[in-house]
VEXNU-901497 format. One record per residue: x, y, z of N, C-alpha, C in turn. Coordinates in steps of 0.1 Angstrom, whole numbers, padded with zeros to 4 digits, always signed. Layout:
VEXNU-901497
XYZXYZXYZ
...
This chain:
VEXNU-901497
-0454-0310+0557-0446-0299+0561-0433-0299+0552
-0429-0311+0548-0416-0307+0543-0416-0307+0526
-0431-0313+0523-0434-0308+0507-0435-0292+0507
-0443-0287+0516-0443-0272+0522-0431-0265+0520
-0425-0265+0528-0407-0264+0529-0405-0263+0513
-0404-0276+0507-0399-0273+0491-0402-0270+0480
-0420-0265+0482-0422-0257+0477-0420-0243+0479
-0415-0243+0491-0412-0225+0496-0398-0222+0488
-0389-0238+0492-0382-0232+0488-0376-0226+0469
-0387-0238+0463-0387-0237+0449-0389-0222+0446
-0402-0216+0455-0407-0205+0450-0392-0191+0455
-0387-0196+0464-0373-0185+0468-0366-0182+0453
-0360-0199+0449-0355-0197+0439-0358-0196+0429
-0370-0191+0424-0380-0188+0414-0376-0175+0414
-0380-0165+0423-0377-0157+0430-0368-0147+0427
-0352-0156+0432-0341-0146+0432-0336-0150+0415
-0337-0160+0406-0333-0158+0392-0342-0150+0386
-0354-0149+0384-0362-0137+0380-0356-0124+0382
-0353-0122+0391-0344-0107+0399-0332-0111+0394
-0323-0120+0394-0313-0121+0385-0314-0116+0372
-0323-0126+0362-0325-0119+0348-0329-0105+0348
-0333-0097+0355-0339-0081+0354-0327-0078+0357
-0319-0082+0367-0304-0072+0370-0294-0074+0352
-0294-0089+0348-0290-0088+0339-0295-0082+0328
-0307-0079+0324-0313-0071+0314-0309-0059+0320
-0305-0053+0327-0305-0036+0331-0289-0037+0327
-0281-0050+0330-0264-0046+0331-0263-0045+0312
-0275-0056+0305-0271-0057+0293-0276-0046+0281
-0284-0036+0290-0283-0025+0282-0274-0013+0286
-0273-0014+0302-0261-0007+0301-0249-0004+0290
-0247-0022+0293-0236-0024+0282-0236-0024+0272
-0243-0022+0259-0254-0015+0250-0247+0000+0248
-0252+0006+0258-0250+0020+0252-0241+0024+0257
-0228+0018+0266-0218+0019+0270-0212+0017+0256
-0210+0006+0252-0203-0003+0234-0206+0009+0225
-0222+0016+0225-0225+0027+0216-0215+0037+0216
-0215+0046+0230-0207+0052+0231-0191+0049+0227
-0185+0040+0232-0175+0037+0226-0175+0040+0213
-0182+0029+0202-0180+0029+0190-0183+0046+0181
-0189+0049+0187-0189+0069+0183-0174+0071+0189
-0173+0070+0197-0161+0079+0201-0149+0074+0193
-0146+0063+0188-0137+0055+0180-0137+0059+0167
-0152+0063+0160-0153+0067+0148-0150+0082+0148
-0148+0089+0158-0148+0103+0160-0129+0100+0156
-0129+0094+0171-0112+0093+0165-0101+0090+0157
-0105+0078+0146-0109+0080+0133-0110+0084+0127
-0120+0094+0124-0121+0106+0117-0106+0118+0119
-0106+0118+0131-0096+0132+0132-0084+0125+0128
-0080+0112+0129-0067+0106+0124-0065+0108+0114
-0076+0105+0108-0078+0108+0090-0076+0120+0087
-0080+0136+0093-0083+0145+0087-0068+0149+0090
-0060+0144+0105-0049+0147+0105-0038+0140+0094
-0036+0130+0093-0031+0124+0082-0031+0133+0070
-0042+0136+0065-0040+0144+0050-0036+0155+0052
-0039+0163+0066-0033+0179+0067-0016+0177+0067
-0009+0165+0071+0004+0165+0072+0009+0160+0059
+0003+0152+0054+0006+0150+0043+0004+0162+0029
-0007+0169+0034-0005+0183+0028+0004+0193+0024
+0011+0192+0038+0023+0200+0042+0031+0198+0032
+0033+0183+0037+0048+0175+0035+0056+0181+0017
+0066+0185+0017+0073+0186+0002+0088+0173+0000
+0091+0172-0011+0102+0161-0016+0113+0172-0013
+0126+0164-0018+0134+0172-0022+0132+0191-0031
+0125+0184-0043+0121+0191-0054+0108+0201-0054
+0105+0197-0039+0094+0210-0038+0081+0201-0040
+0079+0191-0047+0069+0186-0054+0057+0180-0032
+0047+0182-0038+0040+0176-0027+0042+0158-0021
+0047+0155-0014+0044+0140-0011+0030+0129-0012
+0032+0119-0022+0021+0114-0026+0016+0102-0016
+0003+0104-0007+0005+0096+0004+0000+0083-0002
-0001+0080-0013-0002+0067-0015+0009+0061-0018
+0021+0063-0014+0032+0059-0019+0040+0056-0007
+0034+0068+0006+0040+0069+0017+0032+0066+0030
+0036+0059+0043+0029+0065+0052+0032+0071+0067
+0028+0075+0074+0035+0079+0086+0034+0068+0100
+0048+0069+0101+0050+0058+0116+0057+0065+0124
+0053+0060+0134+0056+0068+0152+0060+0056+0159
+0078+0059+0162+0084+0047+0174+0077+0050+0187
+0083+0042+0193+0078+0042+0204+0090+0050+0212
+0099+0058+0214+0104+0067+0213+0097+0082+0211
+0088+0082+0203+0082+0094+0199+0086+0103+0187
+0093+0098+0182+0096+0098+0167+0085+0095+0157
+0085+0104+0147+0077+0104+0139+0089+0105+0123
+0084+0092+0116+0091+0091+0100+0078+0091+0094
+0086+0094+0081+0073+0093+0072+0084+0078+0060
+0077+0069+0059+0081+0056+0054+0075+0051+0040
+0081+0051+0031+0074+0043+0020+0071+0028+0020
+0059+0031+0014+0048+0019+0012+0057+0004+0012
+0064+0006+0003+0069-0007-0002+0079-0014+0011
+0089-0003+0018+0091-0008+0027+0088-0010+0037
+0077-0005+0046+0065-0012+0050+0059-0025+0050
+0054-0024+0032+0048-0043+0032+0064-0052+0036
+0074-0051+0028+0082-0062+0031+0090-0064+0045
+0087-0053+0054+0095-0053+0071+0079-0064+0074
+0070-0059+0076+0061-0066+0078+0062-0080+0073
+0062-0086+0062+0067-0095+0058+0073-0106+0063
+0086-0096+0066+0100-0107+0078+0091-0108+0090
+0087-0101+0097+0083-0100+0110+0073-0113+0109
């Protein structure tokens, strides 16, 4: 009876990890095409950052009328909600100190 017993109860927990691993195969592709989704929606956003960037940079003029060359320049937003447009070089060396 009681080898009985532990083999019942082997076979329980045979049992409920089997059904364990299937719940985790079902959460691990959930999470699969959850990450998918994500990573599209990231590249989407991404993209419009980018397309936004060159349309303001498009805009943008110097003193002299001339167009702003955004390799020279880029745009930063405080945390205030301020928007500068900042050259490169001052950039790398704030970064730098920090």
């Amino acid at each position: 009876v009681a080898a009985q017993n532990c083999r019942k109860r082997k076979l329980n927990a045979i049992l409920n990890l089997e059904e364990d691993v299937c719940n985790l195969q079902t959460q691990k592709e959930s999470l699969k095409k959850e990450h998918s989704q994500c990573s599209r929606s990231i590249s989407q956003m991404k993209q419009k950052l980018n397309n936004l960037y060159h349309d303001i940079f498009s805009r943008l003029r110097d003193d002299q009328g001339r167009p702003v060359n955004p390799c020279q320049y880029v745009i930063h937003c405080s945390s205030d909600g301020s928007v500068f447009i900042i050259p490169k070089h001052l950039v790398k060396s704030e970064q730098k100190r920090k």
